[in-house]
C-alpha positions in Angstrom: -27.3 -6.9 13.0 -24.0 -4.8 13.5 -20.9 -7.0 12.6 -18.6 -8.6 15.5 -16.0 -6.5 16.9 -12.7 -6.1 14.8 -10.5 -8.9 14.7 -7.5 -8.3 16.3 -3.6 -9.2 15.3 -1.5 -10.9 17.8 2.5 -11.9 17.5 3.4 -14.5 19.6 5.8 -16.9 20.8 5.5 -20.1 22.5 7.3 -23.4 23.1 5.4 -26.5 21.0 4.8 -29.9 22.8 9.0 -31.4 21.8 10.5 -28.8 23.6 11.1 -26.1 20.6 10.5 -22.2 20.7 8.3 -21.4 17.8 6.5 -18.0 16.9 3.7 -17.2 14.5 0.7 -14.7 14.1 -3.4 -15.2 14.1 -6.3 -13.0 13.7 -8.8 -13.3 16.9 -11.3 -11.1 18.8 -9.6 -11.5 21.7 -6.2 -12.9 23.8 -8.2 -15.8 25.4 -9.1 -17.0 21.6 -5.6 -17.0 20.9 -4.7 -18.8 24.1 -7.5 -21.3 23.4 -6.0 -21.8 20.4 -2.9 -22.5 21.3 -3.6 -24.8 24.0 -5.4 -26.9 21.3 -2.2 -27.3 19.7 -0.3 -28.1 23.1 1.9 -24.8 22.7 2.7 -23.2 25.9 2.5 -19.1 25.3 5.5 -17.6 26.8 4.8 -14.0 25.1 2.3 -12.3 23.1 2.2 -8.8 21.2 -1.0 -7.1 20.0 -0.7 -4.9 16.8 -2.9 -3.2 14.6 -1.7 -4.9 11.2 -0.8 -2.4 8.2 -1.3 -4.7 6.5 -5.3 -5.4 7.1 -6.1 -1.6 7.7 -4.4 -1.1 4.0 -6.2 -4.5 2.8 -8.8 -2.2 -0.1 -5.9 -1.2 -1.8 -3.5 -3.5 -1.0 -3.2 -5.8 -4.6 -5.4 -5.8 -7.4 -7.0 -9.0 -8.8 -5.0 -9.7 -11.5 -2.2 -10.0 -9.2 -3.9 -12.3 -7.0 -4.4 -13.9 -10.1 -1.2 -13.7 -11.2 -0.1 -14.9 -7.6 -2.6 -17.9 -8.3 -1.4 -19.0 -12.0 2.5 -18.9 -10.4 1.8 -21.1 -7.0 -0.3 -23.9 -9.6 3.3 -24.1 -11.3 5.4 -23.9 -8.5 3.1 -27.2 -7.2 2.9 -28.6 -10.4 6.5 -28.9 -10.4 7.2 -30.9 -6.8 7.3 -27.9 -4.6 6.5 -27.8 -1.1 3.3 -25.3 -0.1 5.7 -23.3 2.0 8.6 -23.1 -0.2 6.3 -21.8 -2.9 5.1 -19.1 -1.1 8.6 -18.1 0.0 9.8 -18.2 -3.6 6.6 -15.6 -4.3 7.2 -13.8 -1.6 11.1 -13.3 -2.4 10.1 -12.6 -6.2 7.1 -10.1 -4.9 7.6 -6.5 -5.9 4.1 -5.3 -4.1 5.1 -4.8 -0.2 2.2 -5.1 1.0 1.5 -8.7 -0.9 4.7 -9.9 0.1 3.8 -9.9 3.9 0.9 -10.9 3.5 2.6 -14.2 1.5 5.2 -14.1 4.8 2.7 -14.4 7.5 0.4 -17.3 5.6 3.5 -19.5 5.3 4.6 -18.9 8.8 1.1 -19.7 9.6 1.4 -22.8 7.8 5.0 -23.5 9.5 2.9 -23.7 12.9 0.3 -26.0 11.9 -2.7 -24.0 10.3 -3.7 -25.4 6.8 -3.8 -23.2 3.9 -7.3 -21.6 3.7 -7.7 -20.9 7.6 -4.6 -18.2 7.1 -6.2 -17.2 3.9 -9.1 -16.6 6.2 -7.3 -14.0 8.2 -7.4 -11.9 4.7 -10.6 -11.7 3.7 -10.2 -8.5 1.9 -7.8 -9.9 -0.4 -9.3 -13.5 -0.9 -12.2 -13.9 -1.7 -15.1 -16.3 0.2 -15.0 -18.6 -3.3 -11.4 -18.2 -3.9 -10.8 -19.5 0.2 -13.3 -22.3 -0.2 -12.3 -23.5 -3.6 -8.9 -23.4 -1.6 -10.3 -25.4 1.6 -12.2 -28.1 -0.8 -9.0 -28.9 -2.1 -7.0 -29.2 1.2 -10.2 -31.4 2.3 -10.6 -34.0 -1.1 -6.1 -33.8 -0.7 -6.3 -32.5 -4.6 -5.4 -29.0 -3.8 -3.2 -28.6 -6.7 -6.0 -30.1 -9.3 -8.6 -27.5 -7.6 -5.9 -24.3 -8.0 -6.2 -25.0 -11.5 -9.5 -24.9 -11.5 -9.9 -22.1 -9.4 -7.5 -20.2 -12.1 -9.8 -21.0 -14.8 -12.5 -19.8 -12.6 -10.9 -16.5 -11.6 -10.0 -15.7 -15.3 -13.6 -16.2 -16.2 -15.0 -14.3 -13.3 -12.2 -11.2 -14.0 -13.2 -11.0 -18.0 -16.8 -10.5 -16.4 -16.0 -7.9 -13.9 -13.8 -6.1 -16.5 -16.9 -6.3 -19.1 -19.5 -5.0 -16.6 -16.7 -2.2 -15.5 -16.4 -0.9 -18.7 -20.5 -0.5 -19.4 -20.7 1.7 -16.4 -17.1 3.7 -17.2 -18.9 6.2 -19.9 -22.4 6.8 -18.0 -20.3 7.3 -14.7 -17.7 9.9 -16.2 -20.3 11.8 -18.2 -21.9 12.3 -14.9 -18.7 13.8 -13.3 -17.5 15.8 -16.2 -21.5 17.4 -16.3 -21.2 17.7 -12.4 -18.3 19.8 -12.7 -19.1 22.0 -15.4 -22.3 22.5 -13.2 -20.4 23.8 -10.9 -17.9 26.0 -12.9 -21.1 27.8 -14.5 -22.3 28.4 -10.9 -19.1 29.7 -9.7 -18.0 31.7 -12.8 -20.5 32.5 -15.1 -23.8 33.3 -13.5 -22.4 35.7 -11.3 -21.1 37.7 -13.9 -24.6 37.7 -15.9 -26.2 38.6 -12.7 -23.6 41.5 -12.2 -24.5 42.6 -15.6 -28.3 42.2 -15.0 -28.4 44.1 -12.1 -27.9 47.4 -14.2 -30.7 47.1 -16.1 -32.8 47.7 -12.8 -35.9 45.9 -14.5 -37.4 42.5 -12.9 -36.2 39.2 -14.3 -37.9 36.4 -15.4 -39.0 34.2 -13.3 -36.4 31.2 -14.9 -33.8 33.3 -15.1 -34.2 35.5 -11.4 -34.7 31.0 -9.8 -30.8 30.1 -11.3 -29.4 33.2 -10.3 -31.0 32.5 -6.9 -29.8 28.7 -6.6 -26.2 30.0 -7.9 -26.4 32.3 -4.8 -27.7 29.9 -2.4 -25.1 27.1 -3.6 -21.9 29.4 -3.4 -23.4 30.9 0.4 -24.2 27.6 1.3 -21.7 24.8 0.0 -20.6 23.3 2.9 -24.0 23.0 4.5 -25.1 21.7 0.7 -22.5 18.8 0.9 -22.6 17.6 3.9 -26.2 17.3 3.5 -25.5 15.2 0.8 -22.3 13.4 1.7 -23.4 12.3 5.0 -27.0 10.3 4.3 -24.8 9.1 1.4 -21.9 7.8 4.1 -24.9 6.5 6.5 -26.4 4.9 3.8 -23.3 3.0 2.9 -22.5 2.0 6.7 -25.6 0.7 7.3 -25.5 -1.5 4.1 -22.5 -2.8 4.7 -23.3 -3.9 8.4 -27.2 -4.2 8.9 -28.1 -7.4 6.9 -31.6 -6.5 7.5 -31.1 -3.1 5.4 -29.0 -4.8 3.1 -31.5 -7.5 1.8 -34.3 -4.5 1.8 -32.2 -2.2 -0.7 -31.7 -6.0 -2.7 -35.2 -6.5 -2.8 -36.1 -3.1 -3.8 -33.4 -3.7 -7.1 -34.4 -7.0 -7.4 -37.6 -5.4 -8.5 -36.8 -2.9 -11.2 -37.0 -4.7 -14.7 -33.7 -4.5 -16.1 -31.3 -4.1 -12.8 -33.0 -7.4 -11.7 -32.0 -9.2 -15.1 -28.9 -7.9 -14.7 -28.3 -9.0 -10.8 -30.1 -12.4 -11.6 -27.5 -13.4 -14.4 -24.6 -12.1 -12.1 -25.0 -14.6 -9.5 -26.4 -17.9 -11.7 -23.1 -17.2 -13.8 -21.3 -16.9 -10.4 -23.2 -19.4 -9.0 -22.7 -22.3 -11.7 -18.6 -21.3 -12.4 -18.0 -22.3 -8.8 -20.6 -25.0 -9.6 -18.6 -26.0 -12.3 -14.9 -25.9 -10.7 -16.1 -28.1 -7.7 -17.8 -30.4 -9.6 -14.5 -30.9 -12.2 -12.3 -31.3 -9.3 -13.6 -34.4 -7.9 -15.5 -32.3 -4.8 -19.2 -34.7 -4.1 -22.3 -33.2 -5.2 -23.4 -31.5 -1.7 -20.1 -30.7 -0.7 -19.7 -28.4 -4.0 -23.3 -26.9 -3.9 -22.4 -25.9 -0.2 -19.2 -24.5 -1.5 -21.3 -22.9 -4.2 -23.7 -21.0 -2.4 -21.4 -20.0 0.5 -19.9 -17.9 -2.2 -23.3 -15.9 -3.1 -23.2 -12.7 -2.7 -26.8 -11.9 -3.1 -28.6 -12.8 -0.1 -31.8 -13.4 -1.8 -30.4 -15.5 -4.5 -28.3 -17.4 -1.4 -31.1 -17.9 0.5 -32.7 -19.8 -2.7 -30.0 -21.7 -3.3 -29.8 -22.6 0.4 -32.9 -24.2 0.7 -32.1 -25.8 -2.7 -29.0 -27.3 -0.6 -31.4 -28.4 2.6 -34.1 -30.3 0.8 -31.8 -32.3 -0.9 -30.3 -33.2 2.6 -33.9 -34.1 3.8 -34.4 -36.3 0.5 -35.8 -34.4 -1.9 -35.4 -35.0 -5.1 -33.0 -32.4 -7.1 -35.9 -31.9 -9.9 -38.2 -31.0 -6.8 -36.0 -29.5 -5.1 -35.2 -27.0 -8.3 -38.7 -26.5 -9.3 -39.9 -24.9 -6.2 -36.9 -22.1 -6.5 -39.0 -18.9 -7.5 -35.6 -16.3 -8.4 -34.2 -18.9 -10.4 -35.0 -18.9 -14.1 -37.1 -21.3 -15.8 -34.4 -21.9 -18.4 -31.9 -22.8 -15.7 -34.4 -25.2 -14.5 -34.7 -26.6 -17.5 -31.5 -27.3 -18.3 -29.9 -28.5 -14.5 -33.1 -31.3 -14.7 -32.1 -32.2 -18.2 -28.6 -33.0 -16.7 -29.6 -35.0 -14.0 -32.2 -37.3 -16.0 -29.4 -37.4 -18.5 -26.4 -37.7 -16.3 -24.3 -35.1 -17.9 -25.1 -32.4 -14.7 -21.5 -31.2 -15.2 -21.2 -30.7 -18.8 -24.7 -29.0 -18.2 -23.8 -26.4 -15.6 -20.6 -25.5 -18.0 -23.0 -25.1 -20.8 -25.4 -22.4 -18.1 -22.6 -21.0 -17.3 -22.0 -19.9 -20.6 -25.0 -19.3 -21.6 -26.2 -16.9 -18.5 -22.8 -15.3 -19.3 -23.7 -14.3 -22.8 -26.7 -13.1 -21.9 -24.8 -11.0 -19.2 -23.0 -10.0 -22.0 -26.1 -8.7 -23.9 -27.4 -6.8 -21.1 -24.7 -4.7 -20.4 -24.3 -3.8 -23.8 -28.1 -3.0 -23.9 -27.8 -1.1 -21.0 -25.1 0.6 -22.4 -27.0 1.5 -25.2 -30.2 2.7 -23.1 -28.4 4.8 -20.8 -26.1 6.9 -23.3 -29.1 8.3 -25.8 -31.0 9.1 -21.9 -27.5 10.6 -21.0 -27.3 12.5 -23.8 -31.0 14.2 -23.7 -31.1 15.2 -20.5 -27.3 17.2 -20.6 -28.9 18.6 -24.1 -31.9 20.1 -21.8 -30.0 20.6 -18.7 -27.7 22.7 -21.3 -30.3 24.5 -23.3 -32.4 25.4 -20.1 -29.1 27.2 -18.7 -28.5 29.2 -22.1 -32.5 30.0 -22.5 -32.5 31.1 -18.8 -29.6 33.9 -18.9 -30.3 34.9 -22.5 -34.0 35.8 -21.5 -33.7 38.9 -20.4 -31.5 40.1 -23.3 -34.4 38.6 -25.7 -36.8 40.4 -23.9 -35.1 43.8 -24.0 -34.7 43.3 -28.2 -38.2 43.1 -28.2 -39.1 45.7 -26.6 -36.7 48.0 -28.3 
Protein backbone atom coordinates (compact mmCIF):
# COMPACT_ATOMS: atom_id res chain seq x y z
CA UNK A 1 0.00 0.00 0.00
CA UNK A 2 1.27 3.53 -0.98
CA UNK A 3 1.53 5.79 2.22
CA UNK A 4 -1.35 8.54 3.05
CA UNK A 5 -1.03 11.77 1.45
CA UNK A 6 1.65 14.24 2.97
CA UNK A 7 0.80 15.84 6.09
CA UNK A 8 0.25 19.25 5.79
CA UNK A 9 1.45 22.39 8.17
CA UNK A 10 -1.12 24.87 9.16
CA UNK A 11 -0.61 28.28 11.32
CA UNK A 12 -3.44 29.36 12.97
CA UNK A 13 -5.17 31.55 15.27
CA UNK A 14 -8.29 31.20 17.14
CA UNK A 15 -10.06 32.52 20.31
CA UNK A 16 -10.16 29.60 23.21
CA UNK A 17 -13.44 28.95 25.19
CA UNK A 18 -12.57 32.28 28.14
CA UNK A 19 -12.48 34.72 25.60
CA UNK A 20 -8.55 34.78 24.76
CA UNK A 21 -6.85 34.94 21.21
CA UNK A 22 -4.37 32.20 21.06
CA UNK A 23 -2.36 30.80 18.05
CA UNK A 24 -0.44 27.62 17.52
CA UNK A 25 0.66 25.12 14.65
CA UNK A 26 -0.45 21.10 13.88
CA UNK A 27 0.41 18.76 11.28
CA UNK A 28 -2.91 17.37 9.38
CA UNK A 29 -3.95 15.96 5.99
CA UNK A 30 -6.24 18.41 5.62
CA UNK A 31 -8.05 21.95 6.94
CA UNK A 32 -11.25 20.12 8.13
CA UNK A 33 -8.75 17.83 10.49
CA UNK A 34 -7.48 20.94 11.81
CA UNK A 35 -10.99 22.44 12.25
CA UNK A 36 -12.12 19.20 13.88
CA UNK A 37 -9.54 19.49 16.07
CA UNK A 38 -10.03 22.61 17.20
CA UNK A 39 -13.61 22.44 17.75
CA UNK A 40 -12.70 19.49 20.20
CA UNK A 41 -10.91 21.88 22.13
CA UNK A 42 -13.83 24.65 21.96
CA UNK A 43 -11.44 27.11 20.02
CA UNK A 44 -13.25 29.12 17.47
CA UNK A 45 -10.78 29.47 14.21
CA UNK A 46 -10.76 32.98 13.19
CA UNK A 47 -7.65 32.43 10.66
CA UNK A 48 -5.59 29.83 9.25
CA UNK A 49 -2.29 29.69 7.02
CA UNK A 50 -1.03 26.69 5.16
CA UNK A 51 2.83 26.29 4.76
CA UNK A 52 5.08 23.84 3.55
CA UNK A 53 7.42 23.63 6.77
CA UNK A 54 11.32 24.01 6.23
CA UNK A 55 11.58 22.57 8.79
CA UNK A 56 9.98 18.96 7.86
CA UNK A 57 11.20 18.99 4.13
CA UNK A 58 14.84 19.60 5.80
CA UNK A 59 13.86 16.91 8.60
CA UNK A 60 17.03 14.00 7.14
CA UNK A 61 19.44 16.33 7.89
CA UNK A 62 18.14 18.39 10.26
CA UNK A 63 20.14 17.15 13.82
CA UNK A 64 22.08 14.28 14.32
CA UNK A 65 21.39 11.77 17.18
CA UNK A 66 23.72 12.70 19.57
CA UNK A 67 22.18 15.91 19.66
CA UNK A 68 18.84 14.69 20.15
CA UNK A 69 20.59 12.91 22.74
CA UNK A 70 22.21 15.68 23.95
CA UNK A 71 18.79 17.55 23.77
CA UNK A 72 17.41 14.46 25.89
CA UNK A 73 20.23 14.28 28.79
CA UNK A 74 19.71 18.41 29.13
CA UNK A 75 15.59 18.41 29.43
CA UNK A 76 16.04 15.18 32.26
CA UNK A 77 18.06 17.96 34.23
CA UNK A 78 16.23 20.87 33.50
CA UNK A 79 13.01 18.52 35.06
CA UNK A 80 15.04 17.11 37.58
CA UNK A 81 15.64 20.44 38.91
CA UNK A 82 11.69 21.83 39.30
CA UNK A 83 11.30 23.15 35.90
CA UNK A 84 8.22 23.45 34.07
CA UNK A 85 8.00 21.28 30.49
CA UNK A 86 7.65 24.48 28.64
CA UNK A 87 10.10 26.53 30.24
CA UNK A 88 12.59 23.82 29.65
CA UNK A 89 12.23 23.67 26.15
CA UNK A 90 12.43 27.46 25.96
CA UNK A 91 15.71 27.49 27.93
CA UNK A 92 16.95 24.73 25.06
CA UNK A 93 15.67 26.45 22.49
CA UNK A 94 17.35 29.96 23.58
CA UNK A 95 20.70 27.97 24.28
CA UNK A 96 20.23 25.95 20.67
CA UNK A 97 22.97 26.74 18.23
CA UNK A 98 21.29 24.26 15.38
CA UNK A 99 18.43 26.53 13.59
CA UNK A 100 16.77 24.07 12.46
CA UNK A 101 16.45 22.19 16.10
CA UNK A 102 15.59 25.33 17.72
CA UNK A 103 12.16 25.62 15.80
CA UNK A 104 11.55 22.64 15.95
CA UNK A 105 11.87 23.07 20.16
CA UNK A 106 9.68 26.51 19.41
CA UNK A 107 6.76 24.98 17.80
CA UNK A 108 6.47 21.72 20.37
CA UNK A 109 6.30 24.11 23.35
CA UNK A 110 3.77 26.34 21.61
CA UNK A 111 2.06 23.20 20.99
CA UNK A 112 2.10 22.42 24.43
CA UNK A 113 1.03 26.15 25.47
CA UNK A 114 -2.35 25.14 23.51
CA UNK A 115 -3.17 22.06 25.07
CA UNK A 116 -1.35 19.15 23.18
CA UNK A 117 0.72 16.82 25.52
CA UNK A 118 4.26 16.26 24.91
CA UNK A 119 4.54 13.17 22.57
CA UNK A 120 1.46 14.16 20.14
CA UNK A 121 3.76 17.35 19.04
CA UNK A 122 6.70 15.02 18.99
CA UNK A 123 4.54 13.14 16.71
CA UNK A 124 4.38 15.85 14.15
CA UNK A 125 8.41 15.12 13.78
CA UNK A 126 8.69 11.85 13.14
CA UNK A 127 11.89 12.17 11.27
CA UNK A 128 13.62 13.48 14.13
CA UNK A 129 12.05 11.28 17.02
CA UNK A 130 11.95 8.24 16.79
CA UNK A 131 8.62 5.73 17.20
CA UNK A 132 10.46 4.37 20.61
CA UNK A 133 11.84 7.59 21.63
CA UNK A 134 7.92 9.20 21.18
CA UNK A 135 6.32 6.20 22.99
CA UNK A 136 8.79 5.93 25.79
CA UNK A 137 7.85 9.69 25.86
CA UNK A 138 3.90 9.07 25.81
CA UNK A 139 4.23 6.10 28.50
CA UNK A 140 5.58 8.50 30.76
CA UNK A 141 3.02 11.33 30.20
CA UNK A 142 0.34 8.34 30.59
CA UNK A 143 1.92 6.40 34.25
CA UNK A 144 2.57 10.78 35.20
CA UNK A 145 6.39 9.63 35.67
CA UNK A 146 7.60 11.30 32.66
CA UNK A 147 10.71 12.58 34.21
CA UNK A 148 11.70 8.89 35.72
CA UNK A 149 11.01 7.47 31.97
CA UNK A 150 13.41 10.38 30.22
CA UNK A 151 15.98 8.90 32.28
CA UNK A 152 15.41 5.80 31.13
CA UNK A 153 14.92 6.62 27.79
CA UNK A 154 18.66 8.36 27.99
CA UNK A 155 20.06 5.16 29.10
CA UNK A 156 18.30 3.58 26.33
CA UNK A 157 19.36 5.96 23.64
CA UNK A 158 23.05 5.81 24.80
CA UNK A 159 22.84 2.05 24.51
CA UNK A 160 21.06 2.00 21.26
CA UNK A 161 23.73 4.87 19.76
CA UNK A 162 27.03 2.74 20.91
CA UNK A 163 25.23 0.01 18.74
CA UNK A 164 24.53 1.94 15.75
CA UNK A 165 28.11 3.53 15.94
CA UNK A 166 29.60 -0.24 16.33
CA UNK A 167 27.61 -1.64 13.38
CA UNK A 168 28.59 1.79 11.31
CA UNK A 169 32.00 1.29 11.70
CA UNK A 170 31.99 -2.67 10.34
CA UNK A 171 30.52 -1.51 7.16
CA UNK A 172 32.78 1.94 6.87
CA UNK A 173 36.00 -0.16 5.36
CA UNK A 174 34.02 -2.68 3.00
CA UNK A 175 31.87 0.37 1.83
CA UNK A 176 34.93 2.80 1.00
CA UNK A 177 37.06 0.03 -0.57
CA UNK A 178 34.19 -0.29 -2.91
CA UNK A 179 34.10 3.42 -3.91
CA UNK A 180 37.81 4.04 -4.03
CA UNK A 181 37.94 0.44 -6.53
CA UNK A 182 34.84 2.04 -8.36
CA UNK A 183 36.66 5.01 -9.10
CA UNK A 184 39.90 3.82 -10.10
CA UNK A 185 37.63 1.59 -12.47
CA UNK A 186 36.66 4.34 -13.92
CA UNK A 187 39.97 6.46 -14.21
CA UNK A 188 41.54 3.23 -16.03
CA UNK A 189 38.60 3.35 -18.44
CA UNK A 190 38.74 6.90 -19.13
CA UNK A 191 42.61 7.34 -19.22
CA UNK A 192 44.52 4.41 -19.58
CA UNK A 193 42.89 1.97 -21.95
CA UNK A 194 42.43 4.42 -24.53
CA UNK A 195 45.89 5.13 -24.80
CA UNK A 196 46.90 1.27 -24.95
CA UNK A 197 44.39 0.95 -27.60
CA UNK A 198 45.85 4.08 -29.51
CA UNK A 199 49.08 2.36 -29.22
CA UNK A 200 47.71 -1.18 -30.30
CA UNK A 201 46.09 0.01 -33.22
CA UNK A 202 49.61 0.38 -35.00
CA UNK A 203 50.52 -2.88 -34.76
CA UNK A 204 47.66 -3.64 -37.31
CA UNK A 205 47.56 -7.46 -35.95
CA UNK A 206 44.33 -8.91 -34.21
CA UNK A 207 44.07 -8.77 -30.45
CA UNK A 208 43.33 -11.24 -28.05
CA UNK A 209 40.27 -12.01 -27.43
CA UNK A 210 40.64 -10.55 -23.38
CA UNK A 211 42.32 -7.81 -24.32
CA UNK A 212 40.26 -6.69 -27.88
CA UNK A 213 36.53 -7.41 -24.93
CA UNK A 214 38.15 -4.42 -22.27
CA UNK A 215 39.06 -2.28 -24.95
CA UNK A 216 35.56 -2.86 -26.29
CA UNK A 217 33.61 -2.25 -22.84
CA UNK A 218 36.04 0.89 -22.26
CA UNK A 219 34.50 2.04 -25.60
CA UNK A 220 31.06 1.19 -24.97
CA UNK A 221 31.18 2.81 -21.33
CA UNK A 222 32.73 6.23 -22.41
CA UNK A 223 30.01 6.24 -25.77
CA UNK A 224 27.41 5.21 -23.53
CA UNK A 225 27.64 6.65 -19.86
CA UNK A 226 24.71 8.35 -19.43
CA UNK A 227 22.47 5.60 -20.91
CA UNK A 228 24.92 3.17 -18.45
CA UNK A 229 23.78 5.21 -15.38
CA UNK A 230 20.68 5.77 -15.64
CA UNK A 231 20.14 2.26 -16.23
CA UNK A 232 21.58 1.69 -13.11
CA UNK A 233 20.53 4.59 -10.98
CA UNK A 234 16.96 4.44 -11.80
CA UNK A 235 15.87 0.47 -10.85
CA UNK A 236 18.18 1.45 -7.90
CA UNK A 237 15.74 4.75 -7.13
CA UNK A 238 12.60 2.53 -7.95
CA UNK A 239 13.81 -0.02 -5.89
CA UNK A 240 14.21 2.27 -2.97
CA UNK A 241 10.59 4.03 -3.46
CA UNK A 242 8.90 1.04 -3.47
CA UNK A 243 10.59 -0.21 -0.26
CA UNK A 244 9.97 2.57 1.47
CA UNK A 245 6.09 2.73 0.63
CA UNK A 246 4.83 -0.78 -0.48
CA UNK A 247 4.77 -2.77 2.81
CA UNK A 248 4.08 -5.72 0.72
CA UNK A 249 7.57 -5.35 -1.12
CA UNK A 250 9.14 -4.34 1.96
CA UNK A 251 8.42 -7.58 4.05
CA UNK A 252 9.31 -9.69 0.61
CA UNK A 253 13.00 -8.06 0.41
CA UNK A 254 12.93 -8.86 4.56
CA UNK A 255 12.09 -12.27 4.06
CA UNK A 256 14.42 -12.84 1.31
CA UNK A 257 17.51 -11.44 4.04
CA UNK A 258 15.97 -13.02 6.68
CA UNK A 259 17.07 -16.13 4.77
CA UNK A 260 20.68 -15.72 4.04
CA UNK A 261 22.73 -17.32 7.04
CA UNK A 262 24.67 -14.68 8.35
CA UNK A 263 22.57 -11.33 7.42
CA UNK A 264 19.70 -13.17 9.23
CA UNK A 265 21.87 -13.59 12.50
CA UNK A 266 22.75 -10.31 12.19
CA UNK A 267 19.05 -8.76 11.67
CA UNK A 268 17.66 -11.26 14.36
CA UNK A 269 20.04 -9.89 17.12
CA UNK A 270 19.30 -6.20 15.97
CA UNK A 271 15.81 -6.22 16.92
CA UNK A 272 15.83 -8.81 20.17
CA UNK A 273 18.57 -6.24 21.51
CA UNK A 274 16.17 -3.44 20.30
CA UNK A 275 13.41 -5.27 21.30
CA UNK A 276 14.38 -6.11 25.04
CA UNK A 277 16.23 -2.29 25.74
CA UNK A 278 12.74 -0.80 25.28
CA UNK A 279 11.62 -3.99 27.12
CA UNK A 280 13.85 -3.15 29.71
CA UNK A 281 13.28 0.84 30.04
CA UNK A 282 9.32 0.32 30.30
CA UNK A 283 9.50 -2.27 32.50
CA UNK A 284 12.13 -0.15 35.05
CA UNK A 285 9.83 2.78 34.86
CA UNK A 286 6.92 1.46 36.53
CA UNK A 287 4.89 0.97 32.83
CA UNK A 288 2.47 -2.61 33.46
CA UNK A 289 3.55 -5.68 31.77
CA UNK A 290 1.19 -5.32 28.45
CA UNK A 291 1.36 -1.70 28.35
CA UNK A 292 5.39 -2.05 27.94
CA UNK A 293 5.28 -5.08 25.52
CA UNK A 294 2.79 -2.86 23.38
CA UNK A 295 5.23 -0.09 23.61
CA UNK A 296 7.91 -2.60 22.74
CA UNK A 297 6.84 -3.97 19.73
CA UNK A 298 5.37 -0.74 18.31
CA UNK A 299 8.97 0.21 18.12
CA UNK A 300 10.08 -2.93 15.75
CA UNK A 301 11.32 -2.14 12.88
CA UNK A 302 11.38 -5.45 11.30
CA UNK A 303 8.05 -6.35 10.24
CA UNK A 304 8.49 -9.97 10.55
CA UNK A 305 10.10 -9.93 13.85
CA UNK A 306 6.86 -7.30 14.82
CA UNK A 307 4.52 -9.42 13.56
CA UNK A 308 5.96 -12.25 16.04
CA UNK A 309 6.10 -10.27 18.81
CA UNK A 310 2.53 -9.04 18.09
CA UNK A 311 0.97 -12.11 18.35
CA UNK A 312 3.12 -12.74 21.39
CA UNK A 313 1.30 -9.42 22.74
CA UNK A 314 -2.43 -10.90 21.55
CA UNK A 315 -2.40 -14.30 23.12
CA UNK A 316 -1.51 -13.02 26.27
CA UNK A 317 -4.60 -10.71 25.97
CA UNK A 318 -6.77 -13.84 25.25
CA UNK A 319 -5.10 -15.68 28.37
CA UNK A 320 -2.45 -17.45 27.24
CA UNK A 321 0.04 -18.14 29.28
CA UNK A 322 3.51 -16.14 28.67
CA UNK A 323 5.59 -19.57 28.55
CA UNK A 324 2.95 -20.62 25.80
CA UNK A 325 2.70 -17.78 24.39
CA UNK A 326 6.77 -17.61 23.91
CA UNK A 327 7.17 -21.13 22.85
CA UNK A 328 5.15 -20.92 19.78
CA UNK A 329 7.24 -17.77 18.40
CA UNK A 330 9.29 -19.43 15.44
CA UNK A 331 11.98 -16.10 14.65
CA UNK A 332 12.73 -15.92 18.14
CA UNK A 333 15.69 -17.77 19.52
CA UNK A 334 15.59 -20.66 21.62
CA UNK A 335 18.02 -19.09 24.00
CA UNK A 336 15.72 -16.09 24.38
CA UNK A 337 13.10 -18.40 25.21
CA UNK A 338 14.84 -19.86 27.59
CA UNK A 339 15.80 -17.26 29.45
CA UNK A 340 12.27 -14.75 29.38
CA UNK A 341 10.49 -18.41 30.91
CA UNK A 342 13.21 -18.67 33.41
CA UNK A 343 12.18 -15.01 34.58
CA UNK A 344 8.80 -15.49 34.82
CA UNK A 345 8.83 -18.93 36.82
CA UNK A 346 11.45 -17.09 38.80
CA UNK A 347 10.00 -13.73 39.08
CA UNK A 348 13.02 -11.79 38.14
CA UNK A 349 11.47 -11.04 34.23
CA UNK A 350 13.15 -7.61 34.51
CA UNK A 351 16.55 -8.45 35.75
CA UNK A 352 16.17 -11.15 32.92
CA UNK A 353 15.43 -9.05 29.92
CA UNK A 354 18.49 -6.71 31.11
CA UNK A 355 20.68 -9.75 31.23
CA UNK A 356 19.21 -10.67 27.09
CA UNK A 357 19.78 -7.53 26.43
CA UNK A 358 23.17 -7.85 26.99
CA UNK A 359 23.77 -10.82 25.96
CA UNK A 360 22.10 -10.60 22.30
CA UNK A 361 24.24 -7.36 22.30
CA UNK A 362 27.47 -9.11 22.66
CA UNK A 363 26.80 -11.43 20.33
CA UNK A 364 25.86 -8.48 17.98
CA UNK A 365 29.12 -7.45 18.83
CA UNK A 366 30.71 -10.71 17.57
CA UNK A 367 29.01 -10.70 14.44
CA UNK A 368 29.99 -7.66 13.08
CA UNK A 369 33.36 -8.18 13.88
CA UNK A 370 33.15 -11.60 12.19
CA UNK A 371 31.61 -10.11 9.35
CA UNK A 372 34.17 -7.67 9.36
CA UNK A 373 36.71 -10.22 9.15
CA UNK A 374 34.82 -12.30 6.29
CA UNK A 375 34.26 -9.55 4.09
CA UNK A 376 37.90 -7.83 4.02
CA UNK A 377 40.07 -11.13 3.00
CA UNK A 378 36.80 -11.56 0.12
CA UNK A 379 37.44 -7.74 -0.54
CA UNK A 380 40.84 -8.15 -0.93
CA UNK A 381 40.88 -11.24 -3.55
CA UNK A 382 38.55 -10.19 -5.78
CA UNK A 383 40.37 -6.33 -6.31
CA UNK A 384 43.69 -8.65 -6.45
CA UNK A 385 41.95 -10.45 -9.60
CA UNK A 386 39.88 -7.59 -10.79
CA UNK A 387 43.60 -5.95 -10.75
CA UNK A 388 45.64 -8.70 -12.25
CA UNK A 389 43.01 -9.51 -14.99
CA UNK A 390 43.32 -5.63 -16.20
CA UNK A 391 47.26 -5.73 -16.22
CA UNK A 392 47.28 -9.51 -17.95
CA UNK A 393 44.67 -8.17 -20.47
CA UNK A 394 46.69 -4.99 -21.93
CA UNK A 395 50.07 -6.57 -21.46
CA UNK A 396 48.97 -9.57 -23.74
CA UNK A 397 49.61 -8.43 -26.88
CA UNK A 398 53.08 -7.07 -25.99
CA UNK A 399 53.83 -10.78 -24.53
CA UNK A 400 52.74 -12.17 -27.53
CA UNK A 401 54.79 -9.96 -29.86
CA UNK A 402 58.24 -11.01 -27.61
CA UNK A 403 57.45 -14.32 -28.43
CA UNK A 404 57.23 -14.21 -31.60
CA UNK A 405 60.17 -12.08 -32.15
Amino acid sequence: MIKNSKLIHYYWEGVDQNGFKISGSAKLHSKKALIDQLQNKQIILLSVKKQQSKIILSSNKSFTQKQRLNFTQELFWLLKTGTQLTEALSLQAEACQNGVMRKILIDIKLQIDNGNSFSSALKIYRNEFSNQYINLIEAGEQSGCLTEMIQQLISYEEKITQLKSKILKSMIYPVSVIIIAILLFIGLVIFVIPHFQQMYQSFNAKLPFLTQQLINMSQHLMHHWLLISLTIIFPAYVFYIAYKNYLAFNIFIKRILIKLPLIKNIIINFNIVMWSQIFATTLTAGIPFIDALKISNSSITNALFKAEMISLEDNLISGVSLQESIQSLKILPLRAKQLIIIGENTDNLLPIINKLAALYHQILDDLLDHLSKLVEPVIMILLSIGVAGFIIAMYLPIFEMGNIM
